[in-house]
N, C-alpha and C positions, 0 to 999 in steps of 0.2 A: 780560553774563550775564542780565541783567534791564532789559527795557525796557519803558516805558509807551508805550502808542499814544496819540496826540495825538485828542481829543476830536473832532477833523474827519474827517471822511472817512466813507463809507457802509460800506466793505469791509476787512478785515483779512485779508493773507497772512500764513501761521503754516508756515514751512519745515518741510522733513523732520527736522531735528532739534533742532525747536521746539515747545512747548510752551504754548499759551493759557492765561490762567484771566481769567476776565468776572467781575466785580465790580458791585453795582447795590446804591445806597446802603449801600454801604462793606462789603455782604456776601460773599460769593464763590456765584455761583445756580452754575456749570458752568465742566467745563475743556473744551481743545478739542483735538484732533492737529492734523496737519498739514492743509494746506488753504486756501482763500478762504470767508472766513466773512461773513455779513452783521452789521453794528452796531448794535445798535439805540439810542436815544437811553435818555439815563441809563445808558447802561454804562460802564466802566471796563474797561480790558482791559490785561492788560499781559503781555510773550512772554518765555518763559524759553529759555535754551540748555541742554539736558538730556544734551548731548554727556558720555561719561565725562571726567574731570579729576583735577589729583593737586592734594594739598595735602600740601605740608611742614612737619613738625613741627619748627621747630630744633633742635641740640644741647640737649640736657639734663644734666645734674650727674642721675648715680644713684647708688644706691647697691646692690649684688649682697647674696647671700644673705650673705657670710661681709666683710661689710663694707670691699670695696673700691669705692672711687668711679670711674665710666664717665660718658663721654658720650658720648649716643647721640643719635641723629635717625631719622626716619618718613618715608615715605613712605604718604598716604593715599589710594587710588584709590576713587573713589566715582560715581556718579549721581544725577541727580533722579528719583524715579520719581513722587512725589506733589507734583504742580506747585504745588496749593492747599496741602496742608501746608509746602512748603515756604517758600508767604509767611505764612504764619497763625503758624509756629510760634514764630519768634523775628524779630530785629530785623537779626540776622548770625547766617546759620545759619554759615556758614565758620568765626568763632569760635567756637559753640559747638561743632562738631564739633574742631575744633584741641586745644578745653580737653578733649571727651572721649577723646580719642587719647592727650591727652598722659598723663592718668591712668591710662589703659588702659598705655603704656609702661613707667611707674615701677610698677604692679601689677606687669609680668612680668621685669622684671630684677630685681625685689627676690628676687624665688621661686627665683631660679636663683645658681651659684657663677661666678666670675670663669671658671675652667675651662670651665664647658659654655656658659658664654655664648658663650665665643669658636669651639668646637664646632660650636655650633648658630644660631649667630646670625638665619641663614638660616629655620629653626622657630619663633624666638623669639614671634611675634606671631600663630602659629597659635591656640592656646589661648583670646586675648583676641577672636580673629576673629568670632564668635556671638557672644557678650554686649555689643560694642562697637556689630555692627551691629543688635540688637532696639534698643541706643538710638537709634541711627542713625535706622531706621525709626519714631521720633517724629517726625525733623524734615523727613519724608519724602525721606529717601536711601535709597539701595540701596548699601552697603558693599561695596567688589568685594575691597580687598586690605588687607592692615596689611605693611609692610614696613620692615628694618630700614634705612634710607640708608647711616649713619656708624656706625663704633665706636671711638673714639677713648680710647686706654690715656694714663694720668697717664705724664707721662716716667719718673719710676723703675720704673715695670713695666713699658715698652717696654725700658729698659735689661737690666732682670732677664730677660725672656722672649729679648731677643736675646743677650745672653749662655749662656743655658739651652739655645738652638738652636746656637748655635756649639761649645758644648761638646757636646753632642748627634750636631755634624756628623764634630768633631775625634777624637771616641771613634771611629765608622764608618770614619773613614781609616787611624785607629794597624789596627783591630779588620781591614780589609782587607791592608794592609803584613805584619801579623802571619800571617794566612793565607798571602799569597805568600812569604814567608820558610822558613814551612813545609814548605810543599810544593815547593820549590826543597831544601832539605833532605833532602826523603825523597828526591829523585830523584839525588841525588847520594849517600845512601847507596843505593840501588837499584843503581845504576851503579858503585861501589865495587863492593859485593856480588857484580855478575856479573863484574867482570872478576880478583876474585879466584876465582872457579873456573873461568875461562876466561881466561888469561893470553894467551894467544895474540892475544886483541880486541886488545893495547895495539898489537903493532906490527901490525897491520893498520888500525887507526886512525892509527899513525903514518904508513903508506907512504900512503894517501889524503890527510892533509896535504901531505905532499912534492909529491904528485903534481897536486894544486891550487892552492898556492901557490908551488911550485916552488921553495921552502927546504928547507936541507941539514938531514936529522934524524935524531939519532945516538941507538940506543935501545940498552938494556942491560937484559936481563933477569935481575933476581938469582934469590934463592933459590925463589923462588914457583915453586911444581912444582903442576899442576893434582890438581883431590880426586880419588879413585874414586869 
């Protein structure tokens, strides 16, 4: 991530997605892009890797608005943009960004309900996205993404919620069943109906039986006399 160039040498290569900063009694005079650069004596140089990278936040214990405990984890996408800031700023810029992610996470699950978290989980860290990265931009990063990794439910609310969907699922199948019942219903009174004004359907329905499955079928028509 961070290298020191060895105090020898007249010339310093600083790749395409490299980053110099020259130091001269322990100041920072200039940074450099990419390049073959000349050394001069008394400088210090050291090349950063400014390539994007992610940082994970591990699980967290939170707590939602309406006082249920989650854990949750991040994903942090970032860059270097300010190469001198970011050796000037702290000792471990990685931990401090970690510790301000992490604050930035229990800020936004505190604000939200167990419900919309799981909703929106995907939104969650929109909100914190600006205020997380002006800090950011102290330690000269450029903050690309906050995202949620993990969300992990305490076992008795995965219980509760899979129960809640099951019953959920079980209503939808009785709720279909009851539909086809129905409507098997009307069509058999439908079909009563016609053939009580048109008596005649019955053995013409019966001689087609006969005549398809070539069983003997003995029909009786009683009193049923067709409407005017």
């Amino acid at each position: 991530m961070i290298s020191k160039i060895a105090d020898t040498g007249r010339w310093v290569d600083v790749l395409d997605w490299q980053r110099g900063v020259v130091l001269e009694k322990g100041a920072v005079v200039r940074t450099v892009a990419a390049g073959r650069h000349r050394r001069h004596r008394h400088e210090t140089w050291y090349v950063l890797d400014v390539r994007p990278r992610r940082l994970v936040v591990q699980p967290q214990d939170v707590l939602t608005s309406d006082g249920l405990q989650v854990k949750v984890s991040l994903f942090v996408k970032y860059e270097i943009a300010d190469a001198a800031a970011w050796l000037r700023s702290a000792a471990d810029v990685d931990t401090e960004l970690y510790a301000l992610a992490q604050l930035r996470l229990r800020e936004a699950v505190s604000t939200v309900t167990l419900d919309d978290l799981l909703a929106g989980r995907a939104q969650l860290m929109d909100a914190a996205l600006a205020p997380t990265a002006e800090a950011a931009a102290a330690l000269g990063v450029t903050l690309v993404s906050l995202e949620v990794r993990d969300l992990t439910l305490p076992q008795e609310l995965r219980h509760a919620y899979a129960e809640t969907a099951l019953a959920r699922e079980t209503g939808k199948a009785r709720l279909e069943q009851a539909r086809a019942e129905a409507a098997s219903l009307r069509s058999l009174a439908n079909t009563a109906e016609l053939l009580e004004k048109h008596p005649s359907l019955i053995q013409l329905r019966a001689l087609g039986a006969a005549e398809n499955g070539g069983a003997q079928v003995v029909v009786r028509v009683g009193d049923v006399e067709p409407r005017a």
